[in-house]
N, C-alpha and C positions, 0 to 999 in steps of 0.2 A: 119523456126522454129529452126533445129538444126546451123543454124546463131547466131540466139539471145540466143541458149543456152550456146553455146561456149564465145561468148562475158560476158557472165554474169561469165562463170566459170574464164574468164582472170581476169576479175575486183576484183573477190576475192581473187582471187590469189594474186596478188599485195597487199591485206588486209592482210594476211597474212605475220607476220614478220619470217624471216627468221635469224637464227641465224648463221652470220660471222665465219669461221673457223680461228681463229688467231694463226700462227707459234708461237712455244714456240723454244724457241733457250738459250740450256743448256751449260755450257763448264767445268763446275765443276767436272768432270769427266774427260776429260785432263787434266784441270789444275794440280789434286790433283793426280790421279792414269795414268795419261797415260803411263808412262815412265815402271810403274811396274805391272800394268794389263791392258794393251790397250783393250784389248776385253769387258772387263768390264764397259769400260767409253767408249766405242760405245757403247754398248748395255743402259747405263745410260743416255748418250745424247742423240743418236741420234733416241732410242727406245723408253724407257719410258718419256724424252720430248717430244724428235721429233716426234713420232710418238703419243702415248697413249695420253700424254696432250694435243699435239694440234687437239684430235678429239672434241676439246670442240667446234662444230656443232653440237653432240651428247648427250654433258653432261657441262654442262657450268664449267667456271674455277671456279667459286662460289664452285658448288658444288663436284667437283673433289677435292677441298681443304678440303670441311667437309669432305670425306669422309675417305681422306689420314691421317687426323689431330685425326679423329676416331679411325682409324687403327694402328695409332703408341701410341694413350693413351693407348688403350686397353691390346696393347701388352708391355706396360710398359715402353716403349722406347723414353726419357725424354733429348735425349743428342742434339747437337746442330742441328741435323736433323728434332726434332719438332720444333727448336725455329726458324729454317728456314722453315719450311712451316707454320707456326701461321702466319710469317711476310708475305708469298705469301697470307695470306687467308687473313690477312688483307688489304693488297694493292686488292685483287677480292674480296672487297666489307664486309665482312665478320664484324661488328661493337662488339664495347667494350662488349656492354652490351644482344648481340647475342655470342658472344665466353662464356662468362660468364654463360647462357643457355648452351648451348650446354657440355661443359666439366662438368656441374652439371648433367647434364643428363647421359651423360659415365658415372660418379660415381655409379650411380645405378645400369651398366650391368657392367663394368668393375673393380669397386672396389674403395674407397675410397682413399686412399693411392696413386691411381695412379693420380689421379684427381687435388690433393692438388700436389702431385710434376709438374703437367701439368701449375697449375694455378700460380705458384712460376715464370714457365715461362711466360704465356702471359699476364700478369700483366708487366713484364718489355716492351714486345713486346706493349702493349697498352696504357704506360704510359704515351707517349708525345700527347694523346689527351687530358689531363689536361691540361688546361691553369692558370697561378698564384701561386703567392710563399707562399697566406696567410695560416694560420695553416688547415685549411679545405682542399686546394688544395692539400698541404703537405701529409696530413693524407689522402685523394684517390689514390694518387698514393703507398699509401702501398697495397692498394687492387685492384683483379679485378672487385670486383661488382660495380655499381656505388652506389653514395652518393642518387642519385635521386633529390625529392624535398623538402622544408621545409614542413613539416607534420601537416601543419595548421586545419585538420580536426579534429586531435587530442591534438592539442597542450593545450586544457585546462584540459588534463589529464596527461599531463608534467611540470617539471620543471625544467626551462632552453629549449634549441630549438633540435628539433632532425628531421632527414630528411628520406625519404621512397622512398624506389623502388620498384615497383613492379617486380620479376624475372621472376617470372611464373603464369598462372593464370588456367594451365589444370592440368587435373589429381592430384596432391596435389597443390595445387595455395600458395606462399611463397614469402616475402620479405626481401631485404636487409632494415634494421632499423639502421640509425647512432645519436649516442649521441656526444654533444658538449659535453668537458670535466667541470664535474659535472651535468650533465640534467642524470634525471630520469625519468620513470614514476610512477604516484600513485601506489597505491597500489590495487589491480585486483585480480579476480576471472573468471574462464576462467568456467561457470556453465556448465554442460550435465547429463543427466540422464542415459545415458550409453559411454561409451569410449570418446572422447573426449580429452580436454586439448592443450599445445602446444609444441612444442621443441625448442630449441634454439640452436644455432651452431655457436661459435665465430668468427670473419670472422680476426679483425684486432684492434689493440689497445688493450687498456683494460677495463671488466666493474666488476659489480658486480651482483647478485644475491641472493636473500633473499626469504626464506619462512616464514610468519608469524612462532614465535615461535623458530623460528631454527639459527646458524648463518649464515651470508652472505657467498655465494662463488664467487670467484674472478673468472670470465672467462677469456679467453686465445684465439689466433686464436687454431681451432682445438679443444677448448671443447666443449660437449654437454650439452644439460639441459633435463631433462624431467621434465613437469611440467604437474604433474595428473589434474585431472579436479576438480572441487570442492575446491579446496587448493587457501588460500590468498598468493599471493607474488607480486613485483618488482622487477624490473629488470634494469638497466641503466650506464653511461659509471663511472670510476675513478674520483677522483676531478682533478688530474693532467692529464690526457689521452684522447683522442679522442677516440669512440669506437663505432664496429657493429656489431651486427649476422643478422644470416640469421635465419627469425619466420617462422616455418612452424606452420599451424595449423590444430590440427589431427581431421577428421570426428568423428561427435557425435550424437548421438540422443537429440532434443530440445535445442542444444546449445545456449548462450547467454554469453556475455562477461558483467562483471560488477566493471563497474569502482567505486571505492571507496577516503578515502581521502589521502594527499601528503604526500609522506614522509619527515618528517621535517630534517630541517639541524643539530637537535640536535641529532635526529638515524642515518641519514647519515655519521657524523662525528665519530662517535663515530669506526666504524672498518677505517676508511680511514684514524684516525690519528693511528692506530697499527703500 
């Protein structure tokens, strides 16, 4: 009996993956400071790689990267120290549109400000996964969200082609939205009976914004929109510009979104030739 028990516990054993301890071998600490702090670049190589990193048997280099890439947004520290571990967390796996997450997420404990100067960096760090020179590849690599995909489910409430990503779909659920220059959408009504509505947050290029009634505002990376609930407006890119934000859309009671009709090229024109 304790034969066939011991046999059964070997077999699983073996089923059980075991995660590889792999050497991290640092030298950027000689290289840079050996001469004028030796002790400092031992304790940089040969501790916090040699030792700390390479216990990833314990905590994978994946996640030692988020958590070190964590630790220097939070604390504000933007200099070529995060733009060398963005590029370690990208080579351990770490994708465009996962760093993109992730440094949206800091923004909300660590602060906005710190976020947009973080994303300034891994936006160059993540640029050579665009492939192609035509004006849409052009216009992603100015940002870190992705483009996504052509937004065919909504496209008969556009005018001209605009593309969707999903970034997030927990806790506030939000996308990256990209206008081809001149594509808009109709004109909308975001309905709730109590709170409600959506924000906007320009991400790259430039667009416009319109409330029934009111005149249009020109978005910007870095502007917001609050757009009450109940309220007619459009929103979409420049005639000459490629353009995205980032749609959150705020919880409401009985919510409903109501698409209305297009905004013509005769109201479109009319601020875009100012």
């Amino acid at each position: 009996m304790n034969r066939i028990f011991f046999t059964i516990v070997s077999i699983l054993m073996t089923l059980i993956p075991v995660m590889a301890q792999q050497k991290i071998i640092q030298t950027a600490g000689r290289q840079q400071l050996g001469d004028f702090a030796p002790e400092f670049a031992h304790l940089n190589d040969d501790i916090l790689f040699g030792e700390v990193w390479s216990r990833n048997d314990l905590l994978s280099l994946r996640d030692r990267s988020l958590v070190t890439i964590t630790s220097l947004i939070s604390m504000g520290i933007t200099d070529n120290s995060l733009k060398y571990h963005l590029t370690t967390a990208k080579q351990n796996g770490i994708t465009r549109t996962e760093i993109a997450e992730i440094i949206t997420h800091i923004a909300f404990y660590a602060g906005w400000p710190k976020a947009w100067a973080a994303f300034h960096i891994a936006k160059e760090v993540w640029n050579d996964d665009i492939k192609g020179d035509d004006a849409k590849a052009v216009f992603a690599r100015t940002m870190i969200f992705p483009i996504g995909e052509p937004n065919t489910a909504y496209a008969k409430y556009f005018t001209g082609n605009s593309y969707l990503a999903p970034i997030s779909t927990k806790q506030i659920p939000f996308f990256n939205v990209t206008f081809e220059p001149g594509c808009r959408n109709n004109w909308h009504i975001h309905k709730a009976e109590k709170c409600g509505g959506q924000m906007l947050v320009g991400v790259a290029g430039r667009g416009w914004y319109q409330e029934e009634g009111k005149p249009a505002v020109e978005i910007l990376p870095g502007t917001v929109i609050h757009i009450p609930a109940n309220v007619k407006h459009w929103h979409g890119a420049a005639k000459d510009s490629w353009f995205a934000h980032l749609a959150f859309e705020i919880p409401g009671e009985k919510t409903e979104n109501v698409w209305l009709e297009p905004v013509n090229d005769e109201e479109y024109n009319k601020f875009e030739s100012r």
